[in-house]
Structure formats: structure tokens, C-alpha cells
C-alpha positions, 0 to 999 in steps of 0.5 A: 500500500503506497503511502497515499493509501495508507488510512488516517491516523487516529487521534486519540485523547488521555484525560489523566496521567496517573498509571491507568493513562500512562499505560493506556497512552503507552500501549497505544503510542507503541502499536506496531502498526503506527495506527495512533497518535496520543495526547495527554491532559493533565491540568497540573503542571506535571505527570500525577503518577508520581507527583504526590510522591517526595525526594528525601536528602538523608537527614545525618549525610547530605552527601548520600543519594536522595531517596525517593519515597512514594506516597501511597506506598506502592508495594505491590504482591505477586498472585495479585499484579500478575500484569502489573508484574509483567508490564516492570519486567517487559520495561526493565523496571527493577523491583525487590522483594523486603521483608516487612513487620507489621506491628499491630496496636492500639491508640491509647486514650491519654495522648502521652502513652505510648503504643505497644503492639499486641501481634507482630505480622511477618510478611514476606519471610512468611514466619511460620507461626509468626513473631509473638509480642514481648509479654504476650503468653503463648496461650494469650497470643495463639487465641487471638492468632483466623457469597458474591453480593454480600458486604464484607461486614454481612460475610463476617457475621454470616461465618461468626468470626470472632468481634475481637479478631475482627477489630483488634487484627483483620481490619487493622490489617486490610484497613492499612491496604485500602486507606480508609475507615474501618466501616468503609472496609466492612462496606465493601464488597466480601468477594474483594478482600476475600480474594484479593486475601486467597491470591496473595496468601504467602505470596512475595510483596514487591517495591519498585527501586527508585519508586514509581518515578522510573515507572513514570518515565518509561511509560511517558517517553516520547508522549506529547503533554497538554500541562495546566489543561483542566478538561470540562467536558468530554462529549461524543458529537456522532461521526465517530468523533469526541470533542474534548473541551479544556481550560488552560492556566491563563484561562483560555478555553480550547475544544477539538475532535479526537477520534477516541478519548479516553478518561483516566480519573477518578468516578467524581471527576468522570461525572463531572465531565462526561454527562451520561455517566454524571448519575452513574458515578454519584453512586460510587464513593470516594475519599481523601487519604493524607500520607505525611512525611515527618521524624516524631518517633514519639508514638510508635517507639514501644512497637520499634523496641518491641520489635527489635527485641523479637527480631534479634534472635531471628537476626542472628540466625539469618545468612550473611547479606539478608536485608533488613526488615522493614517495619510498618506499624498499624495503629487503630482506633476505634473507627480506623487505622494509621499506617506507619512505615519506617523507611530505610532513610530513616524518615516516617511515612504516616497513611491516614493519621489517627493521631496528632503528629508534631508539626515542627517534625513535618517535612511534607504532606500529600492528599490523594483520593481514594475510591471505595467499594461497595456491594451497590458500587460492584453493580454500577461499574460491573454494568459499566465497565460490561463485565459479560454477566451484567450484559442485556439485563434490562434495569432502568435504575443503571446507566445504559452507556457502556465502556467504549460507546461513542469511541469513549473508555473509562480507565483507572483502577476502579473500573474492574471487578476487584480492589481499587489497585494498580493492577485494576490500572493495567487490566483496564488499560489492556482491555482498551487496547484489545478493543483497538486491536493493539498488541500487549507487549507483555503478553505476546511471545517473545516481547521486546521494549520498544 
């Protein structure tokens, strides 16, 4: 075919820069064929994957590398990232396994009190049984040692698991995945945590080295930008044809015609620019979630000495060159839990505080949205999204557009039926570029970077 027969170009719109439309952008920019040319708006002035994220100069050498500490941690586990697994290792993204120590508390009543935990989790060594608490009996710690459409709190009562299991250690534990509140995770829906527990069941936790920074990077090369571009509205004008609308930063308004477009936010914002999902995505709730950077060890200093007490013997019998552990410690109230993770450049990084944290020890805060889950929720983006058993089921009350109508796709890590996670970014972004009969890099035979 000469070059004069050759079809069009298709043009296409990403609305959002995190990993859903990073992946999405990539895996169009790369088709082999050359089909498509990729567009990204972002109305901050730089790519959001990354942007809540910090760069730390250690406190004590200032002639030591910076580290760079993602918020929200981004720890991913083998069983449940399969994809998202792939995709680093198809990109040369270099990850490693440590080993975490979850200390379990509760938030005393008197501020001045310290924190002792009552259960130290070991994940990734996977201790077998696992570390028992200094002071805690072995009769006191073994006794507190284990339907699709139903809640999560409606699974717990229907299978009669124990009220003090359930606050003092399941929901702290989920809660530090999900980043909300306690009654938030016992609304969503059972056959998430469920599952998303069966898959990762003695499976490895994973961290990028370097963050998610070096993610960022190689899924952004070569991709063209709109910064400080606030898109209005996204609207299918018929034709096969989007218009996509956007402000800039000095207030200029600009419209044009994509021949997809493809929205990589959150359901909130989805409704405010898309009007036939603006009912739809009313229904599913999200939150705001802080993670603050600071050095007030004060709280959490009986979990570190109890810690280390425990993992002194284990220490001493493990080989030579075995990595150190690293601590998070998951405090709870009565209503939610804190996360706090000890990071190897010695700063703390609180998710969802509970508790005051000493403003002069603060270095940096960052808010993210967090979208949630419940049984109600499932059914909307099921429907949405068409997962196969949710097609041609007449009900008036849902939405009748669905994912792709219009040449318009939703992406993100909420649109699939699971977790909201990063491997509900990648499932979405793939699912997008099938229905464009492009290549998966990761998934054909024998793949090469591009």
C-alpha cells in the first residue's frame, strides 16, 4: 500500500496521567502498526503518577543519594499484579522483594502513652507461626492468632468470626491496604478482600527501586503533554468523533475532535465531565487519604523496641547479606487505622493519621483520593465497565452507556471487578487496547521494549 493509501491516523485523547493513562497512552503510542497518535491532559503542571510522591536528602549525610519515597506506598504482591508484574519486567523496571513487620496496636486514650503492639505480622519471610509480642503468653497470643453480593461486614457475621479478631487484627490489617475507615472496609464488597486475601496468601510483596518515578518515565517517553489543561467536558458529537473541551492556566478555553478519548480519573471527576455517566458515578464513593512525611518517633517507639527485641534472635540466625526488615506499624482506633512505615532513610511515612503528629517534625504532606467499594458500587461499574454477566439485563435504575460507546473508555483502577489497585490500572488499560486491536507487549511471545 503506497503511502497515499495508507488510512488516517487516529487521534486519540488521555484525560489523566496517573498509571491507568500512562499505560493506556503507552500501549497505544507503541502499536506496531503506527495506527495512533496520543495526547495527554493533565491540568497540573506535571505527570500525577508520581507527583504526590517526595525526594528525601538523608537527614545525618547530605552527601548520600536522595531517596525517593512514594506516597501511597506502592508495594505491590505477586498472585495479585500478575500484569502489573509483567508490564516492570517487559520495561526493565527493577523491583525487590523486603521483608516487612507489621506491628499491630492500639491508640491509647491519654495522648502521652505510648503504643505497644499486641501481634507482630511477618510478611514476606512468611514466619511460620509468626513473631509473638514481648509479654504476650503463648496461650494469650495463639487465641487471638483466623457469597458474591454480600458486604464484607454481612460475610463476617454470616461465618461468626470472632468481634475481637475482627477489630483488634483483620481490619487493622486490610484497613492499612485500602486507606480508609474501618466501616468503609466492612462496606465493601466480601468477594474483594476475600480474594484479593486467597491470591496473595504467602505470596512475595514487591517495591519498585527508585519508586514509581522510573515507572513514570518509561511509560511517558516520547508522549506529547497538554500541562495546566483542566478538561470540562468530554462529549461524543456522532461521526465517530469526541470533542474534548479544556481550560488552560491563563484561562483560555480550547475544544477539538479526537477520534477516541479516553478518561483516566477518578468516578467524581468522570461525572463531572462526561454527562451520561454524571448519575452513574454519584453512586460510587470516594475519599481523601493524607500520607505525611515527618521524624516524631514519639508514638510508635514501644512497637520499634518491641520489635527489635523479637527480631534479634531471628537476626542472628539469618545468612550473611539478608536485608533488613522493614517495619510498618498499624495503629487503630476505634473507627480506623494509621499506617506507619519506617523507611530505610530513616524518615516516617504516616497513611491516614489517627493521631496528632508534631508539626515542627513535618517535612511534607500529600492528599490523594481514594475510591471505595461497595456491594451497590460492584453493580454500577460491573454494568459499566460490561463485565459479560451484567450484559442485556434490562434495569432502568443503571446507566445504559457502556465502556467504549461513542469511541469513549473509562480507565483507572476502579473500573474492574476487584480492589481499587494498580493492577485494576493495567487490566483496564489492556482491555482498551484489545478493543483497538493493539498488541500487549507483555503478553505476546517473545516481547521486546520498544
Amino acid at each position: 500500500m503506497s503511502a497515499a493509501q495508507e488510512p488516517a491516523r487516529k487521534r486519540i485523547a488521555v484525560v489523566g496521567s496517573g498509571m491507568a493513562g500512562l499505560i493506556s497512552a503507552y500501549l497505544l503510542r507503541t502499536d506496531r502498526r503506527g495506527r495512533y497518535d496520543v495526547e495527554i491532559f493533565e491540568m497540573q503542571d506535571h505527570l500525577s503518577l508520581d507527583s504526590a510522591s517526595y525526594t528525601l536528602t538523608t537527614k545525618d549525610d547530605l552527601s548520600s543519594a536522595p531517596s525517593r519515597l512514594d506516597l501511597p506506598m506502592r508495594v505491590f504482591a505477586g498472585g495479585y499484579y500478575e500484569n502489573l508484574k509483567r508490564m516492570y519486567e517487559y520495561l526493565n523496571i527493577k523491583f525487590i522483594s523486603p521483608r516487612f513487620i507489621y506491628t499491630l496496636s492500639t491508640l491509647p486514650k491519654a495522648q502521652s502513652e505510648q503504643v505497644s503492639p499486641h501481634f507482630i505480622h511477618s510478611s514476606n519471610n512468611h514466619r511460620i507461626p509468626p513473631l509473638r509480642p514481648a509479654g504476650s503468653s503463648f496461650s494469650t497470643w495463639m487465641a487471638h492468632t483466623f457469597g458474591e453480593e454480600e458486604s464484607f461486614r454481612q460475610y463476617l457475621e454470616r461465618i461468626w468470626l470472632p468481634q475481637y479478631y475482627v477489630k483488634n487484627y483483620l481490619l487493622p490489617l486490610v484497613s492499612s491496604v485500602t486507606t480508609c475507615t474501618h466501616d468503609a472496609v466492612l462496606e465493601f464488597p466480601a468477594i474483594d478482600i476475600v480474594e484479593y486475601e486467597r491470591r496473595t496468601f504467602r505470596k512475595p510483596h514487591f517495591l519498585v527501586l527508585g519508586g514509581v518515578r522510573k515507572v513514570q518515565e518509561k511509560l511517558a517517553e516520547k508522549q506529547k503533554v497538554h500541562y495546566g489543561a483542566k478538561v470540562s467536558d468530554v462529549k461524543d458529537i456522532g461521526n465517530n468523533k469526541v470533542q474534548v473541551s479544556w481550560t488552560t492556566r491563563d484561562g483560555q478555553a480550547h475544544a477539538e475532535s479526537f477520534d477516541y478519548a479516553i478518561m483516566a480519573v477518578t468516578p467524581d471527576v468522570v461525572g463531572a465531565i462526561f454527562s451520561p455517566l454524571r448519575k452513574a458515578m454519584a453512586g460510587i464513593p470516594t475519599t481523601f487519604v493524607e500520607s505525611v512525611v515527618h521524624y516524631d518517633f514519639s508514638r510508635i517507639s514501644g512497637c520499634s523496641t518491641s520489635l527489635k527485641q523479637q527480631m534479634r534472635s531471628e537476626q542472628s540466625s539469618t545468612s550473611a547479606g539478608f536485608s533488613p526488615a522493614q517495619p510498618i506499624h498499624i495503629c487503630s482506633s476505634s473507627s480506623a487505622s494509621e499506617s506507619v512505615h519506617e523507611h530505610p532513610s530513616s524518615a516516617l511515612i504516616t497513611t491516614y493519621p489517627i493521631a496528632p503528629i508534631d508539626p515542627a517534625k513535618v517535612i511534607h504532606r500529600a492528599k490523594f483520593t481514594r475510591v471505595l467499594r461497595t456491594t451497590e458500587s460492584r453493580d454500577i461499574v460491573n454494568r459499566v465497565i460490561n463485565i459479560k454477566r451484567y450484559q442485556h439485563v434490562p434495569d432502568e435504575k443503571q446507566p445504559s452507556w457502556r465502556n467504549g460507546d461513542g469511541n469513549v473508555f473509562l480507565v483507572g483502577g476502579w473500573c474492574w471487578d476487584g480492589m481499587v489497585m494498580l493492577e485494576g490500572c493495567i487490566f483496564s488499560a489492556m482491555r482498551v487496547a484489545k478493543c483497538l486491536d493493539v498488541e500487549i507487549p507483555w503478553v505476546a511471545s517473545n516481547p521486546r521494549p520498544r
